[in-house]
C-alpha positions in Angstrom: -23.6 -95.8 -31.8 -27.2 -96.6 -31.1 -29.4 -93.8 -30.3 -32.2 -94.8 -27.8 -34.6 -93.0 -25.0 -31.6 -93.3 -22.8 -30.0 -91.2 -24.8 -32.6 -88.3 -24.0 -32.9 -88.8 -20.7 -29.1 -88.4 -20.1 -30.0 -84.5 -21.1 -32.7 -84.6 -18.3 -31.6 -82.4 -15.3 -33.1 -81.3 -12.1 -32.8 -77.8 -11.4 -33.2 -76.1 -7.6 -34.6 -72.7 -7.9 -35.0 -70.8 -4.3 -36.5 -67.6 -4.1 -34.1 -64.8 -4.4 -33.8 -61.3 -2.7 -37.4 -59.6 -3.0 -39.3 -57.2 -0.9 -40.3 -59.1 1.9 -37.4 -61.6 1.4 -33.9 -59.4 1.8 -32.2 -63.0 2.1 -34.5 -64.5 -0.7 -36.0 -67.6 0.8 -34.7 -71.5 1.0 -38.5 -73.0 1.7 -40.1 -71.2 -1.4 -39.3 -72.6 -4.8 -39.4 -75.0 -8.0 -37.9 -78.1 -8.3 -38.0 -79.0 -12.1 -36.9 -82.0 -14.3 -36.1 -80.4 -17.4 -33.9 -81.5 -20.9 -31.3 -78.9 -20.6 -28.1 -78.1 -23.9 -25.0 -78.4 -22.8 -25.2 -74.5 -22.2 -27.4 -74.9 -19.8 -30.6 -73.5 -22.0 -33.9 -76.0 -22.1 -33.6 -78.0 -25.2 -37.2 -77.8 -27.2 -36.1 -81.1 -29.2 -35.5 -83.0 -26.3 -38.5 -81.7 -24.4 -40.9 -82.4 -27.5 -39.4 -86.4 -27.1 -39.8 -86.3 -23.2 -42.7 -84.7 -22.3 -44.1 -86.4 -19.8 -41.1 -86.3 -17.7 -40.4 -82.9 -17.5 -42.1 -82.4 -14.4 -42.3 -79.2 -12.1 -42.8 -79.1 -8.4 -43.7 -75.5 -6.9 -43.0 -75.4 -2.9 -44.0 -72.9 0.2 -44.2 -73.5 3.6 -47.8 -72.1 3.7 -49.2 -74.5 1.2 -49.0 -77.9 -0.8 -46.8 -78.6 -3.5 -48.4 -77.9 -6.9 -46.8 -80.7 -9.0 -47.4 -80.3 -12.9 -45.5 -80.1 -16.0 -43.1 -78.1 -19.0 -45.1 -76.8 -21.5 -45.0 -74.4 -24.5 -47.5 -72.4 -25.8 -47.0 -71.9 -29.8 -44.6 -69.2 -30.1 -42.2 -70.6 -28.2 -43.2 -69.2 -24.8 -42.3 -71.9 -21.8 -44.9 -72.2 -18.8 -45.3 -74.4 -16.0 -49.1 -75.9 -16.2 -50.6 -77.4 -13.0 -53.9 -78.4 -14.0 -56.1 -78.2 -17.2 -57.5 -74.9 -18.1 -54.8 -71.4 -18.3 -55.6 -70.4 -14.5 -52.7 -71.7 -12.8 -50.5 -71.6 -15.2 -47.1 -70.1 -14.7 -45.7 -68.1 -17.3 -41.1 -68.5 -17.0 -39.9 -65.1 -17.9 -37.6 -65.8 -21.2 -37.5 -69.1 -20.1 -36.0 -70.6 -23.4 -33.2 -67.7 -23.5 -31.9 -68.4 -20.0 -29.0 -70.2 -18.2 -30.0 -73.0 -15.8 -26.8 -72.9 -14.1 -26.0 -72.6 -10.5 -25.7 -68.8 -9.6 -27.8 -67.4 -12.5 -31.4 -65.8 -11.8 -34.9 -66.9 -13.3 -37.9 -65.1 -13.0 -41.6 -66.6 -13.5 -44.9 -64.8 -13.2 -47.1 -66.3 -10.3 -50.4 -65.3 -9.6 -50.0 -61.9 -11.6 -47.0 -61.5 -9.8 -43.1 -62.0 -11.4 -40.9 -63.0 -8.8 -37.3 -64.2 -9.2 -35.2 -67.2 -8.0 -31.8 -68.1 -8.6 -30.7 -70.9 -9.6 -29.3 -73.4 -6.4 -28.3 -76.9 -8.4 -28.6 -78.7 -11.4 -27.4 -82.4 -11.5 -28.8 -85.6 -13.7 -31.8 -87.2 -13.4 
């Protein structure tokens, strides 16, 4: 069997994340999330191998009805730590709580520090890219 790109981007998934229950949300939120394009195991966990391979296509969008869409990328800091980076400098960057521990399945909860602030989404869909 021939191993090509293909073969990487059949691990590429995107992932719905909504905002879940929180203060000021006590139904979470449809219209406020990430939509992601992300190598993911067949547990559902981001795969770094895949990632290092794919860079450049594992793309995040942030969305909320009160402002544009920050569209930016997957990226890991030395150590391991997953964040999604917007534009150059550490400013905007979003740091994904345990990111490389978690589940992206449907029904599971991710959290990601925003601003200062952590708040957590669950998990809507994840289908191939």
């Amino acid at each position: 069997m021939k191993t090509s790109a293909a073969g990487h981007n059949a691990k590429l998934r995107h992932v719905r994340l909504e905002l879940a229950r929180e203060k000021g949300h006590p139904e979470g939120d449809r219209a406020i999330g990430y939509d992601l394009v992300v190598p993911l195991t067949a547990e559902g966990r981001i795969d770094p191998i895949a990632w290092k391979g794919n860079q450049s296509a594992c793309r995040v969008r942030r969305f909320h009805p009160d402002e544009e869409d920050f569209i930016g990328h997957l990226r890991r800091k030395p150590g391991g730590q997953w964040y999604f980076d917007y534009v150059g400098g550490e400013k905007d960057d979003e740091i994904g709580f345990r990111l490389g521990e978690e589940h992206f399945v449907v029904g599971e909860y991710i959290s990601i520090r925003a601003n200062g602030v952590m708040h957590t989404y669950q998990v809507k869909h994840v289908e191939a890219v």
